[in-house]
N, C-alpha and C positions, 0 to 999 in steps of 0.2 A: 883343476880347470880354472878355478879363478885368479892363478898365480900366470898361468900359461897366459889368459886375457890381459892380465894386466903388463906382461912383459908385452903383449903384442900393442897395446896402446901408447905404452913407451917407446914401443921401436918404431911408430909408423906418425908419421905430421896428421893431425887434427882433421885434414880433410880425405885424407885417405885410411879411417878409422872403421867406417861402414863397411868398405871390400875389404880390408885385413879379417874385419871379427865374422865377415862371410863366407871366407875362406876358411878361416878355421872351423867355424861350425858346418863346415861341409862337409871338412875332413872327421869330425867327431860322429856327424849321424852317417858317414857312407862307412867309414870302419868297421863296424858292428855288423852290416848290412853287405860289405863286399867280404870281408875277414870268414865266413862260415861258407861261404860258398866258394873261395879261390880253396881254401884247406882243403874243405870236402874232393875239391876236381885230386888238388896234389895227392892225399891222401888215395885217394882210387886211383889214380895214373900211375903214381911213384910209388909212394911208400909213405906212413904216415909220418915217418921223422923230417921227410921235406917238409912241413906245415912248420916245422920253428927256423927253417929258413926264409920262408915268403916275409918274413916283416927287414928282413936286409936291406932291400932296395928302398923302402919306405927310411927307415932309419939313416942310408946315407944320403937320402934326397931332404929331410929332416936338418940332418948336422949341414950341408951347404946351404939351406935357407938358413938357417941359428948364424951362420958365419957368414953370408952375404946381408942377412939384413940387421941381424942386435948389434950394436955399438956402443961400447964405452963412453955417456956422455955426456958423464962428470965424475968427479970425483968425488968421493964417498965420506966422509968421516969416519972413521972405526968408531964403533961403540960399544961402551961397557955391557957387561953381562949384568942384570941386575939380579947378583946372585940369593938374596932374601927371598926374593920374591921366586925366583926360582925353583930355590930348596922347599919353599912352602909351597908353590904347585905341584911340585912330586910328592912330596908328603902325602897331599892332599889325594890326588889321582891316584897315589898307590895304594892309601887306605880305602877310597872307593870304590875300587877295583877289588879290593880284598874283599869288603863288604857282599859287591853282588855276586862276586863267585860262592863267599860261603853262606850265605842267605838263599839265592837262586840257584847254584850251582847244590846245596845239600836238600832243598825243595823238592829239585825235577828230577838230580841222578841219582841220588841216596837211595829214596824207598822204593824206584820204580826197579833198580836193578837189583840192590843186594836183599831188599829186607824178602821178596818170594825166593829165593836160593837159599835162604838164612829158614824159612819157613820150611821148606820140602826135605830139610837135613832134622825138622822136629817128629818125632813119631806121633802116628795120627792123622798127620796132612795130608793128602794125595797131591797127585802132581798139581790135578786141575784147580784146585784151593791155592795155587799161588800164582797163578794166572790171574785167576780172581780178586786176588788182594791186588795184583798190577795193577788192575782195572781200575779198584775201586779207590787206589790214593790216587792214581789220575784223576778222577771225576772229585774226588774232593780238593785235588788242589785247583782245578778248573772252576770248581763253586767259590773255593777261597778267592782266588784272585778276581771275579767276578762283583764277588761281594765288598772287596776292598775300601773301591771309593764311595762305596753306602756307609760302610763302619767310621770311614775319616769325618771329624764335625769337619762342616763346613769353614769355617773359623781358622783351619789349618791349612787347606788348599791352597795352591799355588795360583793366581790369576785369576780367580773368582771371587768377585762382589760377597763381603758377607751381608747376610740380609737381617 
């Protein structure tokens, strides 16, 4: 949205910036609001596969605004890629990304799925004892993460005054 605002501020003179950005936010909250109810009719009339045709007319009424009103107007400099800094945001966002998948991601699917199927294959368990254990790493990890920001000194938080 705020690339689309900004292309619509560039394509339209200073004084007619109110009705362009009124315009589009019309179209953004009636979408949502006409979009479930034109489907829903096609969908009961036709067939639900007409529902990914209704957005056609919209999309070429779209591309002839983009072509009667965006204009080329100026010319651009090319600019370099500043590839350091780059290779060092993806480093960075691939490691963090690794981070909360196997942090969060071995937290919440690990013990809830495998470790009761891992239990009911031990002799002794009955079924309903791994149900059980489901439950109960749920509610500890519920307490963990609960109790999280009481464990952090304050000293380390992010955006809080230490006192």
């Amino acid at each position: 949205m705020p690339v689309s605002q900004a292309i619509i501020v560039a394509a339209f003179a200073k004084h007619q910036h109110g009705r362009a950005i009124a315009v589009f936010g019309m179209g953004a909250v009636l979408g949502p609001v006409v979009g479930p109810v034109v489907g829903g009719y096609l969908s009961e009339t036709f067939n639900w596969r007409w529902v990914f045709f209704m957005i056609l007319p919209f999309t070429g009424l779209a591309m002839v605004g983009a072509l009667a009103f965006i204009h080329n107007q100026s010319q651009v400099q090319p600019k370099r890629l500043d590839w350091t800094g780059f290779l060092s945001l993806s480093i960075a966002l691939a490691a963090l990304q690794l981070i909360v998948v196997f942090l969060f991601g071995m937290l919440n699917f690990t013990p809830m799925t495998i470790l009761p199927s891992m239990l009911q294959q031990v002799s002794g368990y009955p079924d309903g004892c791994a149900l059980n254990m489901m439950y109960l790493i749920s509610s500890i990890k519920s307490i963990l993460i609960e109790l999280t920001p009481t464990l952090i000194p304050t000293s380390i938080r992010v955006g809080q005054p230490t006192q």
